[in-house]
C-alpha atoms as a printed R data frame, in Angstrom:
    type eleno elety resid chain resno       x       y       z
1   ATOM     1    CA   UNK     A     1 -29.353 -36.801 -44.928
2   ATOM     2    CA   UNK     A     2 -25.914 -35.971 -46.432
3   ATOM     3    CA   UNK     A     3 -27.240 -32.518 -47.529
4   ATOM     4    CA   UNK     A     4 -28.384 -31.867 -44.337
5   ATOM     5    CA   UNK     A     5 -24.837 -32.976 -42.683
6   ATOM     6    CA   UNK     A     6 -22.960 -30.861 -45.252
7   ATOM     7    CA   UNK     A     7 -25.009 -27.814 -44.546
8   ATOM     8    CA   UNK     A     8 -23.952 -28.186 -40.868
9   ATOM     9    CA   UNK     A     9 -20.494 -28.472 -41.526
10  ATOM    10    CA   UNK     A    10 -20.693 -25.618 -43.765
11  ATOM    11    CA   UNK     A    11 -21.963 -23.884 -41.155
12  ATOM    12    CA   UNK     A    12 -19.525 -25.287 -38.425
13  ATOM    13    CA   UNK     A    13 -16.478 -23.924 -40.731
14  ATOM    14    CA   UNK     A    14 -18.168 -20.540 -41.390
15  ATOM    15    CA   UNK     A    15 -18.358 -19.508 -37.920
16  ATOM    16    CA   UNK     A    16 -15.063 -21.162 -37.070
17  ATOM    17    CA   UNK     A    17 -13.645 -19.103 -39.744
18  ATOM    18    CA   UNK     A    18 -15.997 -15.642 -39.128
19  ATOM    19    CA   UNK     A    19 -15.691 -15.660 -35.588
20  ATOM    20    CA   UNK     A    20 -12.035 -14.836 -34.944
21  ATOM    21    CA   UNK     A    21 -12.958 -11.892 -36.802
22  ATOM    22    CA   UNK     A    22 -16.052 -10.564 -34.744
23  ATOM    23    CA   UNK     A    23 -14.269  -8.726 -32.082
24  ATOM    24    CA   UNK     A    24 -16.304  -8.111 -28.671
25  ATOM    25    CA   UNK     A    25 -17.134  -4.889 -27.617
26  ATOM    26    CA   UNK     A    26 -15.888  -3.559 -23.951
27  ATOM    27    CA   UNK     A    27 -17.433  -0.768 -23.796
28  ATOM    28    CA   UNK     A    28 -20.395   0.419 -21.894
29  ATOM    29    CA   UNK     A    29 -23.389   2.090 -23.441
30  ATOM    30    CA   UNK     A    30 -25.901   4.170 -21.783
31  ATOM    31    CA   UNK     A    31 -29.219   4.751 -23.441
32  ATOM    32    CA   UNK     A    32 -30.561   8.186 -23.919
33  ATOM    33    CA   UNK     A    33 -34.607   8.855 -24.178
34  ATOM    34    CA   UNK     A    34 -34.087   8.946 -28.098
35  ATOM    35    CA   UNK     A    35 -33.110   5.544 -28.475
36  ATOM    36    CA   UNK     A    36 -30.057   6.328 -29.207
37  ATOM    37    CA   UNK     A    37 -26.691   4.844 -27.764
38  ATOM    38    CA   UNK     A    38 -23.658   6.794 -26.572
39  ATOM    39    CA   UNK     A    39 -20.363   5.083 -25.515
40  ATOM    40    CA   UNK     A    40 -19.621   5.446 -21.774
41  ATOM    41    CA   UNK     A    41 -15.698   4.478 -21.206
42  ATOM    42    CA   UNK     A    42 -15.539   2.142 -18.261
43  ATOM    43    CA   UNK     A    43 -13.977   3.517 -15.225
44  ATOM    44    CA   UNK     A    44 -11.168   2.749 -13.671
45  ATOM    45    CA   UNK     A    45 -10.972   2.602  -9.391
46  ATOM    46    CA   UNK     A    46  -8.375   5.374  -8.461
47  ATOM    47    CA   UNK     A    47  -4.674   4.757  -8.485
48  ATOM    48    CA   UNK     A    48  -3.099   4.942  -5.003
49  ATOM    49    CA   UNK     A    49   0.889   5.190  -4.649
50  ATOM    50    CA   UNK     A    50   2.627   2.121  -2.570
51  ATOM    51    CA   UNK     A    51   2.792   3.497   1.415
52  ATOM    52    CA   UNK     A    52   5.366   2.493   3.394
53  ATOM    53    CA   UNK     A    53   5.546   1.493   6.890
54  ATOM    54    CA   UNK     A    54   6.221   4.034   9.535
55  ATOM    55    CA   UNK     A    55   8.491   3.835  12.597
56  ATOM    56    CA   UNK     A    56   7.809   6.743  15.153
57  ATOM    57    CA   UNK     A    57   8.747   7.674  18.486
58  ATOM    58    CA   UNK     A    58   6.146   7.997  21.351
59  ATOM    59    CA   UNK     A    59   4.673  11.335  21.809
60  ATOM    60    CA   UNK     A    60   5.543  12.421  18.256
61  ATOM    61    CA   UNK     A    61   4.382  13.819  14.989
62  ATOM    62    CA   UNK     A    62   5.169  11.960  11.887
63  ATOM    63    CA   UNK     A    63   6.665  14.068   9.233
64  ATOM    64    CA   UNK     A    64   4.346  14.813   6.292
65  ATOM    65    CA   UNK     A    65   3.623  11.357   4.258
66  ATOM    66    CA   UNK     A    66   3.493  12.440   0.389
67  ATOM    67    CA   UNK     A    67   0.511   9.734  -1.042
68  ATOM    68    CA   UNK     A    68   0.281   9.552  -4.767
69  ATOM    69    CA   UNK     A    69  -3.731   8.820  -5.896
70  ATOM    70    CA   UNK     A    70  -4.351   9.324  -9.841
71  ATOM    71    CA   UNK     A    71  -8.092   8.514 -10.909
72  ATOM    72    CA   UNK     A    72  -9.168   9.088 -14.765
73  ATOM    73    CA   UNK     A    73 -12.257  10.780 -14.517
74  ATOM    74    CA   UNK     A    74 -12.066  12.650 -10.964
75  ATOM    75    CA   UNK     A    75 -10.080  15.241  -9.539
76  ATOM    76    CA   UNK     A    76  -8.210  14.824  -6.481
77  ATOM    77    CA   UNK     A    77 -10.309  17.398  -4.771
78  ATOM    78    CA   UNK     A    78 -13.447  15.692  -5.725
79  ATOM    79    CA   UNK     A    79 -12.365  12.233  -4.197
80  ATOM    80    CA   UNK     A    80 -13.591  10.303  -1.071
81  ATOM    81    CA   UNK     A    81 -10.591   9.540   0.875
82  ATOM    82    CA   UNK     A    82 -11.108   8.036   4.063
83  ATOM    83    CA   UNK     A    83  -8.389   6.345   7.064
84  ATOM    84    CA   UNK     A    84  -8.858   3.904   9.809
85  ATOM    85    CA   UNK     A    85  -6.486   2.567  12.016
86  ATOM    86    CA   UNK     A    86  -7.052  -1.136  13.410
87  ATOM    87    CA   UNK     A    87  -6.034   0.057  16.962
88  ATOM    88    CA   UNK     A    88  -7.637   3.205  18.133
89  ATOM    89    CA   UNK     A    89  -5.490   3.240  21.553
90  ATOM    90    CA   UNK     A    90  -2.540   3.754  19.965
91  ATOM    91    CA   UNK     A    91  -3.829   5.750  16.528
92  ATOM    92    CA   UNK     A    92  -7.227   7.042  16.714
93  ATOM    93    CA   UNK     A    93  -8.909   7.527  13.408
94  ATOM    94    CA   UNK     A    94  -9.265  11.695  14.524
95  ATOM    95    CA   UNK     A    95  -5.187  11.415  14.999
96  ATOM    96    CA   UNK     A    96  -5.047  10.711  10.504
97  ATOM    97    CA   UNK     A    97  -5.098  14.216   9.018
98  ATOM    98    CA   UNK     A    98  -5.158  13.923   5.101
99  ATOM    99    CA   UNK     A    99  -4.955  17.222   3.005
100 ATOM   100    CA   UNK     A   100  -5.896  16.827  -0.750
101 ATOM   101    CA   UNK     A   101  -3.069  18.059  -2.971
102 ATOM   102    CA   UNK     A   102  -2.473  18.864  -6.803
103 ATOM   103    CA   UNK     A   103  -1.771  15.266  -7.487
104 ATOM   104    CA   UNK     A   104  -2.399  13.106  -4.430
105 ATOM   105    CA   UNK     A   105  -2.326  14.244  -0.991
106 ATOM   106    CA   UNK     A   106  -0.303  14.881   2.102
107 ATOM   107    CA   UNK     A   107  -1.047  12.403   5.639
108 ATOM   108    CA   UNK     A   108   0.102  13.539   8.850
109 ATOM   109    CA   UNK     A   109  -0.307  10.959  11.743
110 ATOM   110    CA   UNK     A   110  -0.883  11.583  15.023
111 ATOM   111    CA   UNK     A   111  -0.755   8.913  17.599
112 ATOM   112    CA   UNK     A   112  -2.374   8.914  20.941
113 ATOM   113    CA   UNK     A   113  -0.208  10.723  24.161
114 ATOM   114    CA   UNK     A   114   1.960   7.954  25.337
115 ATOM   115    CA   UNK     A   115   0.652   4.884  23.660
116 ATOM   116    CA   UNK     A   116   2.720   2.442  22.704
117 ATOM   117    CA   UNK     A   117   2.146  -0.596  19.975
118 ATOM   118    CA   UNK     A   118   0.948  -1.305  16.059
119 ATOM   119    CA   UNK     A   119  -1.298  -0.545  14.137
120 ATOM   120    CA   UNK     A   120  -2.152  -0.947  10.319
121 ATOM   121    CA   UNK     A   121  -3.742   2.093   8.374
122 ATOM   122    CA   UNK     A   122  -6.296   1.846   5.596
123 ATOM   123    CA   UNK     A   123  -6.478   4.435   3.453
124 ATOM   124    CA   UNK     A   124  -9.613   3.662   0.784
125 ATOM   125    CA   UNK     A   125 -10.235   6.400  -2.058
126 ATOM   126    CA   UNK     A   126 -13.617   6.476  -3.837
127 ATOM   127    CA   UNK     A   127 -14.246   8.391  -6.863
128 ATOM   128    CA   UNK     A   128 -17.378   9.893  -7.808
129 ATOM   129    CA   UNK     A   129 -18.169   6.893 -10.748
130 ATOM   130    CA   UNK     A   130 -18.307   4.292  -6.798
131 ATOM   131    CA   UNK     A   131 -14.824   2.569  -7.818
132 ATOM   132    CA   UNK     A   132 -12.682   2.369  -5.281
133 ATOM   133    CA   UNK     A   133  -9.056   1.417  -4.196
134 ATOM   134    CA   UNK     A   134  -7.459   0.165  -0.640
135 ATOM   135    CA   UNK     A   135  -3.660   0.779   0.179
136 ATOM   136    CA   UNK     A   136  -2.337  -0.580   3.993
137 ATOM   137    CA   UNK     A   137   0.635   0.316   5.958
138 ATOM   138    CA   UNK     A   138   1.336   0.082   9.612
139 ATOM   139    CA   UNK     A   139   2.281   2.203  12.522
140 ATOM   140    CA   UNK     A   140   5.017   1.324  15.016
141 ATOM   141    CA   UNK     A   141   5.564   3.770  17.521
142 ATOM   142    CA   UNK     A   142   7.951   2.791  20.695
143 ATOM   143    CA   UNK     A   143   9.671   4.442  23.529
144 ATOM   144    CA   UNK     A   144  13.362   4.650  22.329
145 ATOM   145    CA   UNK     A   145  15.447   4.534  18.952
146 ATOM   146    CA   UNK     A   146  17.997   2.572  18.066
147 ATOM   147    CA   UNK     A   147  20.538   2.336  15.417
148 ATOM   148    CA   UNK     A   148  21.119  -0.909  13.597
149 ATOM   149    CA   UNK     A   149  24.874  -1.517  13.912
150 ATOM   150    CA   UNK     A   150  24.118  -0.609  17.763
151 ATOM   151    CA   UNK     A   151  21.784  -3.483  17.913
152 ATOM   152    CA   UNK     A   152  22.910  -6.276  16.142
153 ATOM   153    CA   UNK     A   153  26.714  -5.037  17.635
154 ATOM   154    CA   UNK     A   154  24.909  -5.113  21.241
155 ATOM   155    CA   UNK     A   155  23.026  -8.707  20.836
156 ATOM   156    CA   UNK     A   156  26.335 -10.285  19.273
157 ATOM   157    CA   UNK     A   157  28.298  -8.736  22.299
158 ATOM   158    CA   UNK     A   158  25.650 -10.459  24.890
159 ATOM   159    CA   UNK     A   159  26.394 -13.264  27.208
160 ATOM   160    CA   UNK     A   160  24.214 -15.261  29.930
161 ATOM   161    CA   UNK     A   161  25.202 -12.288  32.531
162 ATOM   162    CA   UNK     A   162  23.543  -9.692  29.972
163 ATOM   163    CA   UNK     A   163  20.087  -8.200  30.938
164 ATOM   164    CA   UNK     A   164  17.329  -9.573  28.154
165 ATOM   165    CA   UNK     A   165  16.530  -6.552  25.853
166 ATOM   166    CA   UNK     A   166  13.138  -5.727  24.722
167 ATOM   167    CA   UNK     A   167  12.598  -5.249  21.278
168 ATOM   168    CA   UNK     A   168   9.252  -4.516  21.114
169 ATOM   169    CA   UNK     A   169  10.523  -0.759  22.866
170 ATOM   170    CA   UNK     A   170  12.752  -0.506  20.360
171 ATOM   171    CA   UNK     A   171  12.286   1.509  16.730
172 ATOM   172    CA   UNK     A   172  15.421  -0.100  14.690
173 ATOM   173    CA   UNK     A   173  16.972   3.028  12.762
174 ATOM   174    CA   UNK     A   174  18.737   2.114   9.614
175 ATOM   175    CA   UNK     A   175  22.316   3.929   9.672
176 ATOM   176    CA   UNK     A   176  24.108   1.685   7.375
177 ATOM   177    CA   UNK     A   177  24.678   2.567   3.212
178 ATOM   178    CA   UNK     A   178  25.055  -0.244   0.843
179 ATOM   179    CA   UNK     A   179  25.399  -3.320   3.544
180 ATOM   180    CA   UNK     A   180  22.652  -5.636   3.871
181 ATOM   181    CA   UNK     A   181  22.267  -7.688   6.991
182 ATOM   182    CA   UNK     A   182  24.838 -10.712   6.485
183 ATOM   183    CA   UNK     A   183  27.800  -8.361   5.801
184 ATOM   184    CA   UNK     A   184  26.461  -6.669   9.413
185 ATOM   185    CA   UNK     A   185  26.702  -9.521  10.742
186 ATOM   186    CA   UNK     A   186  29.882 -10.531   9.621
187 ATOM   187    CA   UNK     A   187  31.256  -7.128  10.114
188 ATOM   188    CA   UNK     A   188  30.230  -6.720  13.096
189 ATOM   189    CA   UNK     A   189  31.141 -10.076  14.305
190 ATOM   190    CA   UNK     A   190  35.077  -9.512  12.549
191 ATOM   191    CA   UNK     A   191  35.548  -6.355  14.479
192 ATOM   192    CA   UNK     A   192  34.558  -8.260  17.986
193 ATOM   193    CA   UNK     A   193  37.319 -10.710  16.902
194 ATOM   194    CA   UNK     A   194  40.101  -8.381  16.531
195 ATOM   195    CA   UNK     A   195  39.337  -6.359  19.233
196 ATOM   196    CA   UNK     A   196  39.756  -9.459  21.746
């Protein structure tokens, strides 16, 4: 009996010891008609550069969206790429024009003649191994552009008498360097001050 525990333990501590050592293998191996193995890297899903959200004006063009997409084993030309829009009355999936490029590839949107509203994109990128990667962003487009110092200096300048103002009309332009939105604010509220 005590050979037959200390032959166990033995054992125990071997592969305790041994098994840090044994590392696993990762790869993937296809099988070719001779028996033989050859090592297949593992793919990767395609790379896709973080979008941002867009802000147009109705009736409009955006300007040409630069969209980074990197894959190891296919070419940029050789990729699926494929866009849908969650609201088709304001951006119908025939208004997302795509054009591969060198290394990514160049969106143009298109929304629909006089819609207003949101809407998020999906752009999904499949290469030619089946892995694929999803990258959102959404769509505002509205009927008029404001500035930011306009806005906040227009709500902080608003009494009872003032007629309500509609920000869902309203694309927010950023015209401000360096100041986030407390210093606006406080800025804004300052120069109110003095001026009374």
């Amino acid at each position: 009996m005590r050979k037959i525990i200390v032959i166990i333990l033995v054992l125990i501590l071997s592969v305790i010891l041994i098994w840090p050592s044994i590392k696993k293998d990762s790869h993937e191996y296809i099988y070719v008609n001779d028996g033989n193995k050859l090592l297949q890297e593992k793919s990767k899903p395609p790379e896709i550069s973080a979008l941002k959200n867009l802000n147009m004006l109705v009736n409009t063009v955006s300007r040409p969206i630069v969209i980074e997409i990197n894959d190891d084993k296919t070419t940029v030309e050789n990729l699926n790429i494929h866009l849908s829009s969650s609201n088709q009355a304001i951006v119908a999936d025939s208004g997302l024009n795509i054009v591969p490029q060198e290394s990514g590839a160049v969106l143009i949107v298109t929304p629909i003649a006089t819609a207003i509203g949101v809407t998020n994109i999906t752009l999904t990128v499949t290469d030619t191994a089946g892995d694929h990667s999803s990258a959102k962003f959404r769509v505002t487009v509205s009927k008029r552009k404001i500035s930011a110092v306009a806005l906040i200096t227009n709500l902080i300048n608003m009494n009872e008498s003032s007629e309500p103002v509609s920000l869902n009309d309203l694309t927010v332009e950023i015209d401000f360097e360096g100041l986030n939105w407390y210093e606006l604010v406080i800025n804004n509220y300052l120069q109110t001050q003095v001026s009374e």
